[in-house]
Structures are given as C-alpha cells and as structure tokens.
Short mmCIF file of the C-alpha atoms (twelve columns), coordinates in Angstrom:
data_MODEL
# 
_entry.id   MODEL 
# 
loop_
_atom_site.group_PDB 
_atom_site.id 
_atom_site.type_symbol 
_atom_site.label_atom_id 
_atom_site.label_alt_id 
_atom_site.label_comp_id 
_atom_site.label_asym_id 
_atom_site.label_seq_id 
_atom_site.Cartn_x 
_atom_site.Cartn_y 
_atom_site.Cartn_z 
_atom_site.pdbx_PDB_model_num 
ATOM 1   C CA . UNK A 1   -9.800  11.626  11.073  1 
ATOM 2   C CA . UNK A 2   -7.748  10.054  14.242  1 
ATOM 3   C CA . UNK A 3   -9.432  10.551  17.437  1 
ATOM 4   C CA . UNK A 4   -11.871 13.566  16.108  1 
ATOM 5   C CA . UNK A 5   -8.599  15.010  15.028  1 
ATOM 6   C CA . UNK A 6   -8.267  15.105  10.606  1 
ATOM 7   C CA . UNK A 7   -5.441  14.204  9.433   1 
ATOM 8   C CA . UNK A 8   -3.319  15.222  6.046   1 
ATOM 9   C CA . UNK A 9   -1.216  12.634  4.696   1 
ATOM 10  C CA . UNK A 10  1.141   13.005  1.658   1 
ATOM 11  C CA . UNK A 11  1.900   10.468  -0.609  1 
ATOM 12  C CA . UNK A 12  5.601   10.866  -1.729  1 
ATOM 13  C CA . UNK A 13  8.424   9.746   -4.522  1 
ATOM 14  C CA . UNK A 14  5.353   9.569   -7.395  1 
ATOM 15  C CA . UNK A 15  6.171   10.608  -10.476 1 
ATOM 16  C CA . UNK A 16  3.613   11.016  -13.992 1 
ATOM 17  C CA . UNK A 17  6.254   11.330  -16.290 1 
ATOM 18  C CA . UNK A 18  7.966   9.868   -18.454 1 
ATOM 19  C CA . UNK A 19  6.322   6.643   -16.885 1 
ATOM 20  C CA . UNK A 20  3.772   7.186   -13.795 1 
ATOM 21  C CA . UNK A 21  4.965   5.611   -10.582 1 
ATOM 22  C CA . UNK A 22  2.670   5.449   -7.454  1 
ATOM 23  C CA . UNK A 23  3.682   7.456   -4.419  1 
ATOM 24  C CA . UNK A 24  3.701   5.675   -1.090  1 
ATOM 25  C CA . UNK A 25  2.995   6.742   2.221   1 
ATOM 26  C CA . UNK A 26  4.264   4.708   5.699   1 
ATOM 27  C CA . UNK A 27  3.327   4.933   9.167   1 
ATOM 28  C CA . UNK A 28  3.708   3.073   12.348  1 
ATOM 29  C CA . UNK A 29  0.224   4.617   13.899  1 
ATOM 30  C CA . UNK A 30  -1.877  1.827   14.165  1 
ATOM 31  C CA . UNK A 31  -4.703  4.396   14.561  1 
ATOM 32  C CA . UNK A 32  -4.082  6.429   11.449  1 
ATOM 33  C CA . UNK A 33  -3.940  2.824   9.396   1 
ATOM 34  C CA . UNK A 34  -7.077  1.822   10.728  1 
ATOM 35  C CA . UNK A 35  -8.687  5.406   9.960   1 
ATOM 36  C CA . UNK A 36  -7.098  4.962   6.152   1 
ATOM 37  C CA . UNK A 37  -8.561  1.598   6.056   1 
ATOM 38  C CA . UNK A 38  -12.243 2.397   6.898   1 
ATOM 39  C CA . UNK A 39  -11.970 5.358   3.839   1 
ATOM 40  C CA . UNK A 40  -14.258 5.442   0.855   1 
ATOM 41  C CA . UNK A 41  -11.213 5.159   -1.453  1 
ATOM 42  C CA . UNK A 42  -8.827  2.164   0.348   1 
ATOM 43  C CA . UNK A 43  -8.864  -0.340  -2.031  1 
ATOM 44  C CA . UNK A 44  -9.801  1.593   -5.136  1 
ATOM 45  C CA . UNK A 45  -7.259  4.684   -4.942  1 
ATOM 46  C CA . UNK A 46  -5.038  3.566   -2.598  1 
ATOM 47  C CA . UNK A 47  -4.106  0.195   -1.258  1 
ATOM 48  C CA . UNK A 48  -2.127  -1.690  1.917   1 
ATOM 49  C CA . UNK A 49  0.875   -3.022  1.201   1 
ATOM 50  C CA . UNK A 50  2.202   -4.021  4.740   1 
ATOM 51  C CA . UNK A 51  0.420   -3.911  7.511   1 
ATOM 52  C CA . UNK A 52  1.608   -2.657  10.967  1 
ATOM 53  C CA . UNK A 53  1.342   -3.536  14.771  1 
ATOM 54  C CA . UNK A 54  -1.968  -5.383  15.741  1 
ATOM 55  C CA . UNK A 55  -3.925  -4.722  12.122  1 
ATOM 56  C CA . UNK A 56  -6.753  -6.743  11.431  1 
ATOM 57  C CA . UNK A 57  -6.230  -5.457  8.126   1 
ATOM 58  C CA . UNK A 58  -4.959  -7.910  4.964   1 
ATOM 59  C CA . UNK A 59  -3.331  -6.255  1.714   1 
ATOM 60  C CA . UNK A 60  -5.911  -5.729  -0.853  1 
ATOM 61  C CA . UNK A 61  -5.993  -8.111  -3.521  1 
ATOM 62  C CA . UNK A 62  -6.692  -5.595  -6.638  1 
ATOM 63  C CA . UNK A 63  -8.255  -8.616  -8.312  1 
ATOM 64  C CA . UNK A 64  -6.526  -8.262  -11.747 1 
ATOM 65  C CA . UNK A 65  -6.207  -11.100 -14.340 1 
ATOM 66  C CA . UNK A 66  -4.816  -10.220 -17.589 1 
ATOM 67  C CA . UNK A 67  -6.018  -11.869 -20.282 1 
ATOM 68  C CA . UNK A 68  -3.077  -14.099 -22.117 1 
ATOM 69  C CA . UNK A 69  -1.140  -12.256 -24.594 1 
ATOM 70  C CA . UNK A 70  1.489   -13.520 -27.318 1 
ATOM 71  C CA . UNK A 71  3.714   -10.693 -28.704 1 
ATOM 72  C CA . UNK A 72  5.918   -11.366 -31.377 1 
ATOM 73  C CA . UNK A 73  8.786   -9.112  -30.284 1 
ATOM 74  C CA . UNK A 74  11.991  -10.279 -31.497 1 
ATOM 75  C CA . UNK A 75  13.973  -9.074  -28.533 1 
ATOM 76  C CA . UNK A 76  14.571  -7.828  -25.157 1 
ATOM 77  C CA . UNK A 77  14.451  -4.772  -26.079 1 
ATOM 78  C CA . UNK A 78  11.661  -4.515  -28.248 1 
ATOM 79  C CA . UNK A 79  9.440   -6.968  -25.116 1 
ATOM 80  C CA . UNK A 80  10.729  -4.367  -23.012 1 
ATOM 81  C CA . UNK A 81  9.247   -1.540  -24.943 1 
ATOM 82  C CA . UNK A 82  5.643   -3.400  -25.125 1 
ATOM 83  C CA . UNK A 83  5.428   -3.582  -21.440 1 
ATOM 84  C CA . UNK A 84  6.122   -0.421  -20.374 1 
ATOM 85  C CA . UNK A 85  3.925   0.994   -23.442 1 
ATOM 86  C CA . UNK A 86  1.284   -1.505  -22.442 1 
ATOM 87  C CA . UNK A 87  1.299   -1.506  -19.144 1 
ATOM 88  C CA . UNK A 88  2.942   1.956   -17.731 1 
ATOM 89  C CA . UNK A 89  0.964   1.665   -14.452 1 
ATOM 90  C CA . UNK A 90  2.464   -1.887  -13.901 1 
ATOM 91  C CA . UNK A 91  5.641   -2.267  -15.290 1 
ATOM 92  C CA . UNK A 92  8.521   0.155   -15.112 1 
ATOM 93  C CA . UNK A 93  11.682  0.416   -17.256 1 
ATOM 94  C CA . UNK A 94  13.699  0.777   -14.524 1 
ATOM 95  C CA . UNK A 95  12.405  -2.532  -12.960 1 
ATOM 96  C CA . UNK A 96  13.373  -4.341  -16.405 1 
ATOM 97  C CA . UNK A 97  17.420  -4.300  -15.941 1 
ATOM 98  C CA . UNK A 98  17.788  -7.763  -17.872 1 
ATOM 99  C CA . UNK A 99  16.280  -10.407 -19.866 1 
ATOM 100 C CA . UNK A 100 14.829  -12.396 -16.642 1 
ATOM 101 C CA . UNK A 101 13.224  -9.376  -15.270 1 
ATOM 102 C CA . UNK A 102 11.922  -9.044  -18.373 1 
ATOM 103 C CA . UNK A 103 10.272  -12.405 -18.811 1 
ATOM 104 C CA . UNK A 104 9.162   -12.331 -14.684 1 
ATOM 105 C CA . UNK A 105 7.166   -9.231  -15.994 1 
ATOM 106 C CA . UNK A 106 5.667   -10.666 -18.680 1 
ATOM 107 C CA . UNK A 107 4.804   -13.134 -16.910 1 
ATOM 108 C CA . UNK A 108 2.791   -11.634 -14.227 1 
ATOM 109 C CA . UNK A 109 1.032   -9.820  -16.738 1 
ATOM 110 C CA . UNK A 110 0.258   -12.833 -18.728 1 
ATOM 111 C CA . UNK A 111 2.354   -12.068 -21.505 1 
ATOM 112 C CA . UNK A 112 4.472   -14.391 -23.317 1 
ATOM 113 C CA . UNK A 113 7.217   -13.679 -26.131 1 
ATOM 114 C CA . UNK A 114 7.377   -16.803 -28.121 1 
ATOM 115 C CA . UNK A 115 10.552  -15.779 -30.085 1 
ATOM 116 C CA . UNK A 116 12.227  -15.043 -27.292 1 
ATOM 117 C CA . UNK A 117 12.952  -18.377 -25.749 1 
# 
C-alpha cells in the first residue's frame, strides 16, 4: 500500500519450465520501493537488486554459502549438466555459453571440476 492506496505489482519474464527463472519487477517510485521493502516477504520471496533515487535501502545479501563440492565430470558438457541439475534456481543453461562461464559458475557455487583443468 502507497499512500493508503494498495498496489498490484506483477513480476514478469519468469518462467518454471524447463529450468525456473525468477521474474523481475522495476520501478522508479521511490514510494512503492520503500512500501515493497517494509513487506513481510522482502528478503525471503523477493529481493532488491538495484536500488533507486534516495533509498536507504541496500540489496539483500541472501546469505548463501555452498558447501565445497568436487565433481568428477569429464567435460564441459557433462559440468554443465550438474549445475543446472544441481542448482536450477541458480544456474541457467543459457548463462553457460562456454567453458569460462562454466567454471565462473562453478565457482560461485563452490564447485570445482578437477578433470577439467
């Protein structure tokens, strides 16, 4: 609610399948950030990424460590096919377009592929 006046917002470009992909929503109204940063679920369903104008607000740090992984996939394409099975909230196929993206992956995930280097 802005002002006494509710809101709908619409998070758009998600997708659940084949891989789920979160939808994002952007505005310029430093009131309606504010009133999405002061609800129950900011920080747990949705989170900042940018903030706008005069925001107090910081992006919320999600606070994940992974805990180190070796795989023994043999190559790209098999690493490839771990992340996104592992990880299909994190890592997208269409993110991994070569063997650098890849490892960059992995690596943020704490992931490494021995056999690969």
């Amino acid at each position: 609610m802005v002002d006494g006046v509710p809101h709908s917002i619409e998070f758009r470009n998600g997708i659940t399948r084949p891989f789920v992909r979160n939808g994002k929503f952007t505005t310029d109204d430093v009131k309606l950030q504010k009133a999405i940063e002061e609800d129950v679920s900011y920080g747990r369903q949705f989170v900042l990424i940018t903030p706008v104008g005069n925001s107090p607000a910081k992006p919320v740090d999600t606070g994940e460590v992974f805990d180190p992984i070796e795989n023994d996939s043999d190559s790209i394409q098999k690493a490839k096919r771990f992340l996104v099975e592992k990880y299909p909230n994190k890592v997208k196929i269409s993110q991994l377009t070569n063997k650098e993206k890849v490892l960059e992956a992995a690596k943020n995930l704490n992931i490494s592929f021995p056999k690969l280097n």
